[in-house]
C-alpha positions in Angstrom: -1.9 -9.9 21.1 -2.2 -7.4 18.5 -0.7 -7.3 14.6 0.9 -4.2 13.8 0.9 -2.5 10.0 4.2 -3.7 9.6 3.1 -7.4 10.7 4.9 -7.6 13.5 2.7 -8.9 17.1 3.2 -7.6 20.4 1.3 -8.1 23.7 -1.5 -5.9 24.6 -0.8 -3.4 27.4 -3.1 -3.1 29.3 -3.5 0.6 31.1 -3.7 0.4 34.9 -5.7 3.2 36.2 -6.3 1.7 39.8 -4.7 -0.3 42.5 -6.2 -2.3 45.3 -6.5 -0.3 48.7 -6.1 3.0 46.5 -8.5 6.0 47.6 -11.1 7.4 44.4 -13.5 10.0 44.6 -16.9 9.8 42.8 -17.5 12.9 40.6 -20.1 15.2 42.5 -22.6 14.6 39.2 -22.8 11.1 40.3 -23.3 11.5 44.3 -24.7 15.2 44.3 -25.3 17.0 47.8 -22.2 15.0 49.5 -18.8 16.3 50.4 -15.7 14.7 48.6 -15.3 12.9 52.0 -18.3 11.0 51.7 -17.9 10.3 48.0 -14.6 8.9 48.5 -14.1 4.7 48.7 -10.9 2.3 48.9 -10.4 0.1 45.8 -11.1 -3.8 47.2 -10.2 -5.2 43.4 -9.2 -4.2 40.1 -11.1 -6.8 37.1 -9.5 -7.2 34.0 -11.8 -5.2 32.0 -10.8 -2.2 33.8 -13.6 -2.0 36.5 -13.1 -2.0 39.9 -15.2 -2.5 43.2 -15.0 -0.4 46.1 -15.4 -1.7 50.2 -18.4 -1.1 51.7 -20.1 0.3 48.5 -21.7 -2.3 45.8 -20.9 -3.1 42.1 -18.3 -2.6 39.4 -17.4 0.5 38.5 -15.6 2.3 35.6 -12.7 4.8 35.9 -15.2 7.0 34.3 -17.5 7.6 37.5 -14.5 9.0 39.3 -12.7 12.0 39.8 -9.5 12.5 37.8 -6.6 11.0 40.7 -4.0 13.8 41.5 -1.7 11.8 43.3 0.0 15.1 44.9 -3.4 16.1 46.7 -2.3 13.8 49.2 1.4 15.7 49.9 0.3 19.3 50.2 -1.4 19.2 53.0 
C-alpha cells in the first residue's frame, strides 16, 4: 500500500511485463555474435520483484536484458 498527497491508500500495482511460457529475446549487446533465434528463451517463472527465469538458461533476470516485446511480430508473418 501506498498514501497518496491527498491521504488517501491504495494497493500497489504492480506492472506485469512477462508471463510464464512467453517467448523474450536477449538484446544482441548481451549475447553478441548470435542470431535472435538463439538469443530467444521461454519464461519458466515470473518472481515478485519483477525478474524472471528462463528454461534451459540459468538465473534471474530483469526486463532490462531483453529486447522490447512487439507482440505483433508474431502475426505478420
Amino acid at each position: 500500500m501506498f498514501k497518496k498527497k491527498n491521504g488517501s491508500t491504495q494497493p500497489e500495482t504492480l506492472k506485469t511485463w512477462a508471463r510464464p511460457e512467453m517467448q523474450v529475446t536477449f538484446r544482441a549487446e548481451i549475447m553478441p555474435g548470435r542470431t535472435r533465434e538463439e538469443r530467444t528463451f521461454r519464461i519458466k517463472t515470473v518472481r515478485a520483484n519483477g525478474r524472471v527465469e528462463l528454461h534451459d538458461f540459468i538465473g534471474e533476470h530483469r526486463e532490462g536484458a531483453f529486447e522490447p516485446i512487439n507482440f505483433l511480430r508474431e502475426k505478420t508473418k
